[in-house]
N, C-alpha and C positions, 0 to 999 in steps of 0.2 A: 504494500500500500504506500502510494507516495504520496510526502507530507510535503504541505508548501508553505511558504513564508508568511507570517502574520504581517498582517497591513500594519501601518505604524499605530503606536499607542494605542494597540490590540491584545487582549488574551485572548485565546481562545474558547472560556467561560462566557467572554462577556460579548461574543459572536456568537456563541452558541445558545447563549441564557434566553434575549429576547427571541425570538423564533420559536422557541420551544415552549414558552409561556404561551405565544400565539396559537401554536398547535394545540394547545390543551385548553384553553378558551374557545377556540374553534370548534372542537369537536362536542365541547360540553351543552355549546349554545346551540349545535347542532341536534344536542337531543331534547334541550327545551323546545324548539322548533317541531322536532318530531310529532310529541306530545299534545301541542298545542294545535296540528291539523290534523292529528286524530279525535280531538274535541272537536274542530270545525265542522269534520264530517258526519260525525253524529250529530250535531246540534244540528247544523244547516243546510242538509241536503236537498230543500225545493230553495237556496240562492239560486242567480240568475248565471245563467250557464258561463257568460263571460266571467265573474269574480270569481264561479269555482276553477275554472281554466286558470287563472291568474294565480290564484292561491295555490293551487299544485304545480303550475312553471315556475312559480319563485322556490317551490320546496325540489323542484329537481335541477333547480340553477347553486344551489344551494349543495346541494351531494356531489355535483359533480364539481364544484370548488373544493367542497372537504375533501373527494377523492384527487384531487388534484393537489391538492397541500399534503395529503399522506402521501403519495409518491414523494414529494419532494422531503417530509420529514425521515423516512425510507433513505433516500438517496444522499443526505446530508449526515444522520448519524446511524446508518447500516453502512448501505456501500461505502460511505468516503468517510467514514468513522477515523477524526481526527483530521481531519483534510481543510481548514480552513478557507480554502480556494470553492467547497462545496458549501459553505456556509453564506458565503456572499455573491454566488454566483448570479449573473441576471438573466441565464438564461435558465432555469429554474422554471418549470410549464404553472405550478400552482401562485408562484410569486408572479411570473409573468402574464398572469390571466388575473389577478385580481382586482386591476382596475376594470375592467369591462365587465366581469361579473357582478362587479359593487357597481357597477351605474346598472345593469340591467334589471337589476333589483333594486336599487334605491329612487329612477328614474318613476317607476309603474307606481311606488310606494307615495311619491310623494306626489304623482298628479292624483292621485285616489285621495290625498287627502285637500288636493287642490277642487277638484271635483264635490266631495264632499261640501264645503265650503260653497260653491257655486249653489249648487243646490239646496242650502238654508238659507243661504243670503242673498242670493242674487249681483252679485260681487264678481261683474263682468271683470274688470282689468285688475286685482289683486291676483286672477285664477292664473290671469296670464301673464300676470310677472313669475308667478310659479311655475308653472309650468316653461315657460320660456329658460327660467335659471335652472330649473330639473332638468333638462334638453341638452342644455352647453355642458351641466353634470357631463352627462351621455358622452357627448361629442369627444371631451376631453381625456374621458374614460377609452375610450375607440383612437384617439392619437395616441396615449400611451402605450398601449399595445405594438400599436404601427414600429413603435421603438424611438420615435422623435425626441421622448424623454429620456432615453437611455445612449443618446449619439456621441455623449464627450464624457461617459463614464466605463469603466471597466467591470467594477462592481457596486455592488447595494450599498456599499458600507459609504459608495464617494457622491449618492445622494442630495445628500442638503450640501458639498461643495461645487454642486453644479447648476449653475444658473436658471440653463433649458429647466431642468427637473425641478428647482424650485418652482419656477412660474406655473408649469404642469401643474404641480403640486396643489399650489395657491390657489390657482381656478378649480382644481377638480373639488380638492377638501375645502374652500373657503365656499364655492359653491354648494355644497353641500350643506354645508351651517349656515348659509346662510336662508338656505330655502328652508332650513326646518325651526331657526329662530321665527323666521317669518310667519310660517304657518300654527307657530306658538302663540305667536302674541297677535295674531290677526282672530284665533279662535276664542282668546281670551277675550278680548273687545267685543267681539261677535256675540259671545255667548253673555257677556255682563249686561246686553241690551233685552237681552229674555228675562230678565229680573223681573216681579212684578211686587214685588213687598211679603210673598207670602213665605215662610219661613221654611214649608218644607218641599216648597218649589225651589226657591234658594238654596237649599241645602244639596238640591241634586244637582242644579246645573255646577253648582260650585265644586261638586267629585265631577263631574263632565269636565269643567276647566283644569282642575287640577291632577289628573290624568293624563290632559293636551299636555300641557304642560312639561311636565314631569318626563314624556315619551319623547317629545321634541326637545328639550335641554339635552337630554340624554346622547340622544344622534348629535347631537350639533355639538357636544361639548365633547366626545370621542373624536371627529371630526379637525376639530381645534385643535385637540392635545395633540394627534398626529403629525399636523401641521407644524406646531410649536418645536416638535421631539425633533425633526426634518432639519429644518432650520436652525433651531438652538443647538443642538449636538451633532453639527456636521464631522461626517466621520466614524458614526454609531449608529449602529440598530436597535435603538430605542424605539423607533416607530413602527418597526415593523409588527407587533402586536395589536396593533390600532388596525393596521388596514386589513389583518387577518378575521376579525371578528364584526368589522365596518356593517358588513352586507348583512349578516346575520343579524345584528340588529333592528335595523333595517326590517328586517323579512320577523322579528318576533314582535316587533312593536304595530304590525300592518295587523298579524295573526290577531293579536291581544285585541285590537280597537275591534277586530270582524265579531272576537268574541265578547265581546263587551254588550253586545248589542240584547243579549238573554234579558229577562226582565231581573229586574232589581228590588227586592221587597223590601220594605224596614221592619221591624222587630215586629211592631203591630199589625203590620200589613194593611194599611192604611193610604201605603202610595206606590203605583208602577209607575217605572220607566220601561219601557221598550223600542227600541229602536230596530224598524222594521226597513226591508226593500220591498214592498209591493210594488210592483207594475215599476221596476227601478225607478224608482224617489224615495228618499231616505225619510222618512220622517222618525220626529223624536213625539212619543205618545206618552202626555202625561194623565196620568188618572187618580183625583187626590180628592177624601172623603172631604165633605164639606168648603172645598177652595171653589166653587166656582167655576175651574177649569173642566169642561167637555174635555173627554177622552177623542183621540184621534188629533187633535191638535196639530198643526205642521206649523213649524218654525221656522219663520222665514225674515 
């Protein structure tokens, strides 16, 4: 087995640490995912044929990334076990398909919840600021691949000292965060407009907002840190953990909102929420003893 020379102000730990945290992140989130569309399927099997296509193309865009990152965890410490030159290699097929995987799945994810939005609000040109900044996601997802990001580097580890690859970087994962701050704090406002005084109508849109919330900081601040690791530690794979588990999230925070949608009872049972697709239109149906509020209700 031939060993090759560590990059400078390298061990071999600390090329081999982050990667391997990724792999095992990856594969873990892969089984909350698992779990989570076999709830879907039970729960939701009359969805509209479109979202169930969607929701099982992101679960096998999803396998075939993790199968593509176990080759590569395989080939870095099986085969070339101690081989440094395999730990940073950028032709690597599960490193080197991860941007286009994470926009294929982040792309769908976040017009779904552009869409969403359009359809309570009527929020013509917010949809398609999102949608537009999920798009160039995409686009820039598909140049990295092409290898434009990778023309004045030898390996992963010389990343954040390469110009091209930052800016790459900056567009894909700033785009990224930025369309999921966006859709955070546009749902917040949205939703603080359905308020009407009554306390346990309140109490629900306010788990609605702070679930937005909480899913979109989540993406967006993974996103950032990646970014941040890229840039600030040129010369290290620090980041590489970030872009390993990116899509995954992604694809569990899509799962979670699909399932979200079950009704929601409080202790007395006293109030539903359900959040149906009839005739695809989302509507949010509130049903609360003595508020006033008609059942069937759409939110707009």
């Amino acid at each position: 087995m031939a060993s090759s020379v560590l990059p400078a102000a390298h061990s071999l730990d600390g090329l081999a640490g982050p990667p391997l945290v990724g792999y095992f992140f990856s594969w873990a989130l892969l089984g909350v995912l698992n779990v989570q569309i076999y709830l879907y399927y039970v729960k939701f099997q009359k969805d509209h044929t479109f979202l169930q296509v969607l929701v099982y193309a992101i679960l096998a865009l999803e396998w075939i990334q993790t199968i593509l990152l176990t080759v590569d965890a395989f080939d870095s410490f099986v085969y070339h076990y101690g081989d440094p030159a395999a730990l940073t290699s950028t032709n690597r097929p599960g490193w080197f398909s991860l941007p286009l995987l994470c926009g294929l799945v982040s792309t769908p994810v976040q017009c779904y919840f552009a869409w969403r939005i359009w359809k309570l609000f009527r929020t013509v040109i917010l949809c398609g600021i999102l949608v537009f900044f999920s798009i160039v996601q995409l686009i820039f997802g598909i140049i990295t691949v092409t290898g434009v990001q990778l023309r004045d580097v030898s390996t992963t580890s010389e990343i954040g000292l390469s110009r091209t690859a930052l800016a790459v970087d900056c567009i894909f994962l700033g785009g990224s965060a930025l369309v999921d701050a966006i859709i955070a704090v546009a749902m917040t406002i949205l939703l603080l407009r359905l308020k009407n005084g009554m306390l346990k109508t309140d109490m629900m849109i306010n788990k609605v907002i702070r679930f937005g919330v909480e899913s979109g900081i989540l993406t967006a601040s993974v996103a950032i840190i990646g970014l941040v690791l890229a840039m600030g530690c040129p010369g290290k794979l620090y980041y590489e953990p970030v872009i390993y588990i990116l899509s995954k999230l992604y694809a569990n925070t899509f799962i979670t909102n699909l399932l979200n949608r079950t009704m929601d009872r409080t202790n007395s049972g006293s109030a539903i929420r359900n959040t149906s697709w009839a005739r695809d239109t989302m509507q949010i149906d509130v049903e609360m003893a003595g508020n006033g509020i008609p059942p069937g209700k759409t939110a707009r």
